[in-house]
Structures are given as structure tokens and as C-alpha cells.
C-alpha positions in Angstrom: 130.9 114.1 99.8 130.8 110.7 102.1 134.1 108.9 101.8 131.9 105.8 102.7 130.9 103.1 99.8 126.6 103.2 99.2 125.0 100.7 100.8 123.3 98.1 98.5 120.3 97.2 99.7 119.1 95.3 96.7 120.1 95.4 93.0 118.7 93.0 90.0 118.6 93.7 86.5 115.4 94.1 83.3 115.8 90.7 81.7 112.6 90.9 79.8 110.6 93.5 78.7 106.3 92.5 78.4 104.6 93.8 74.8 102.6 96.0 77.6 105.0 97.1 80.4 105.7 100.4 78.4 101.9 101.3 78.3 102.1 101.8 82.2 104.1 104.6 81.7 100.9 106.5 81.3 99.9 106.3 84.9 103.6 106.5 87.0 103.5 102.8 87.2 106.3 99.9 86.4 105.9 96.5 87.4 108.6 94.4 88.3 108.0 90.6 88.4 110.6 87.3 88.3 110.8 85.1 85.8 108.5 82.8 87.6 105.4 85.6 86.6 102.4 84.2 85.9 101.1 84.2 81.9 98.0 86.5 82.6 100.7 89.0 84.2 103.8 88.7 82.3 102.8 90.8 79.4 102.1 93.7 81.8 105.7 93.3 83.8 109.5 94.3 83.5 111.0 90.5 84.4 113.6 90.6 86.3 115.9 88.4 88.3 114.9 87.4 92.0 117.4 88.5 94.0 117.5 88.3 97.9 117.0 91.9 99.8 120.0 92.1 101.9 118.5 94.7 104.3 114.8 96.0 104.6 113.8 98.8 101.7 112.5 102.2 103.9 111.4 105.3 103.1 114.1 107.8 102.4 116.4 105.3 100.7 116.8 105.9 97.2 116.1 103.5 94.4 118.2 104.1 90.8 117.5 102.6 87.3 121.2 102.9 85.6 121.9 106.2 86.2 117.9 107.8 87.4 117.8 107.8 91.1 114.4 108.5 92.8 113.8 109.0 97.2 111.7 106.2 98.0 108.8 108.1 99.5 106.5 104.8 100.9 106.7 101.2 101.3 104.1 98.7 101.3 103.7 96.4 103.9 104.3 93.7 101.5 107.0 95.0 99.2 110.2 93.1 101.0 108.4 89.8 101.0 107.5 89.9 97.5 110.4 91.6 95.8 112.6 89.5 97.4 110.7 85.8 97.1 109.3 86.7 93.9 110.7 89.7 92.4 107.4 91.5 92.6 106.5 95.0 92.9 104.7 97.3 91.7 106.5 100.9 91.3 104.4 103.7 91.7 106.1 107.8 90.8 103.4 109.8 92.3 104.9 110.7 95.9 102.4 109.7 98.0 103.9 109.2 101.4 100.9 106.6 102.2 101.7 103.2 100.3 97.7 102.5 99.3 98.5 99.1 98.3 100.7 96.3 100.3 102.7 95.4 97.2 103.4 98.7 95.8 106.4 100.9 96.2 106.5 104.8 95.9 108.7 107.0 94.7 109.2 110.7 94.3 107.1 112.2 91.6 109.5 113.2 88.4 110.4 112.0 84.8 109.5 108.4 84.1 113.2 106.5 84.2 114.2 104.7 80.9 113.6 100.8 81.6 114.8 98.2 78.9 116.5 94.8 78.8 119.8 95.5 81.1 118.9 98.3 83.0 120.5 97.6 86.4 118.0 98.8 89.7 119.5 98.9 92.6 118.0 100.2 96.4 120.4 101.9 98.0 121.0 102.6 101.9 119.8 106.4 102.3 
């Protein structure tokens, strides 16, 4: 066990919860979106708030919803831009180690996290 304290690399919180976010669950997908998302969007997004990303997101680092932590297995080119400007990404659990869109995110492939109003996601240093 590392004596050292995890390194936050980014860490928001669910503020809002669209009548269709849930419905993504379907195809390993949740996404995330400020509170600045556009109506046609919004009720297809977890809103969070925009925080800054205090160091780039890379594969191998680990993001966790409360308590569910999942390897980040590829990064889209446009993922540190967005999350951090606009709170936008998409999440994709699949494991693909090829990010096949610029905004998406990819994580290891296993049980869909539990996402609600509060849940605290944070990217942590791997």
C-alpha cells in the first residue's frame, strides 16, 4: 500500500440527472455535460459542474463514481478541452483501447456504476 495521497486529477459532482441519461445505460454510455448544455442535449446528459482539469486525463489513470473505480483505457483527442471548458464528455465502458470519437472517454468494460444527483467523479493520477 502507497503511503502517498491519490492524485486528483479532476473531480465534479451529478447535479442534474436528464429524463433520458439512464436510457444510455443500455449501450455502456453516460454523458456528462455542464450546466451550460444545450436544450436539444440536456435531456440525454448527467449535468454536472465545470471544473478545471488540474492535470491531463491518460490512459491507465483511473476514473471513480463514489465508490466504482474503472482504468481509463482511451482518451479522445478532445476529452481535456471539453471536460474541462464545458464539462463535456461522453463515457464510453466497452474497453476499447482506440478512442473512436474525439470527445469520448473509455473505460474498462464492467458493471454500469450507479450515477444520481451527488455522485462525486473524480480522475485520479494512476
Amino acid at each position: 500500500m502507497s503511503s502517498l495521497a491519490e492524485t486528483v486529477k479532476y473531480e465534479t459532482k451529478i447535479l442534474e440527472v436528464g429524463s433520458e441519461a439512464r436510457g444510455f445505460k443500455d449501450i455502456n454510455m453516460a454523458i456528462l455535460f455542464g450546466d451550460e448544455a444545450p436544450d436539444a442535449l440536456r435531456s440525454s446528459c448527467f449535468i454536472i459542474n465545470v471544473n478545471k482539469i488540474l492535470e491531463p486525463i491518460e490512459v491507465g489513470d483511473v476514473m471513480t463514481f463514489d465508490d466504482q473505480s474503472y482504468k481509463i483505457t482511451a482518451v479522445g483527442n478532445e476529452v481535456n478541452t471539453n471536460l474541462g471548458n464545458l464539462g463535456h464528455t461522453a463515457i464510453v465502458f466497452d474497453g476499447s483501447t482506440t478512442p473512436e470519437l474525439a470527445g469520448s472517454l473509455y473505460l474498462e468494460e464492467k458493471t454500469y456504476p450507479e450515477l444520481d444527483v451527488g455522485t462525486t467523479i473524480k480522475i485520479i493520477r494512476a
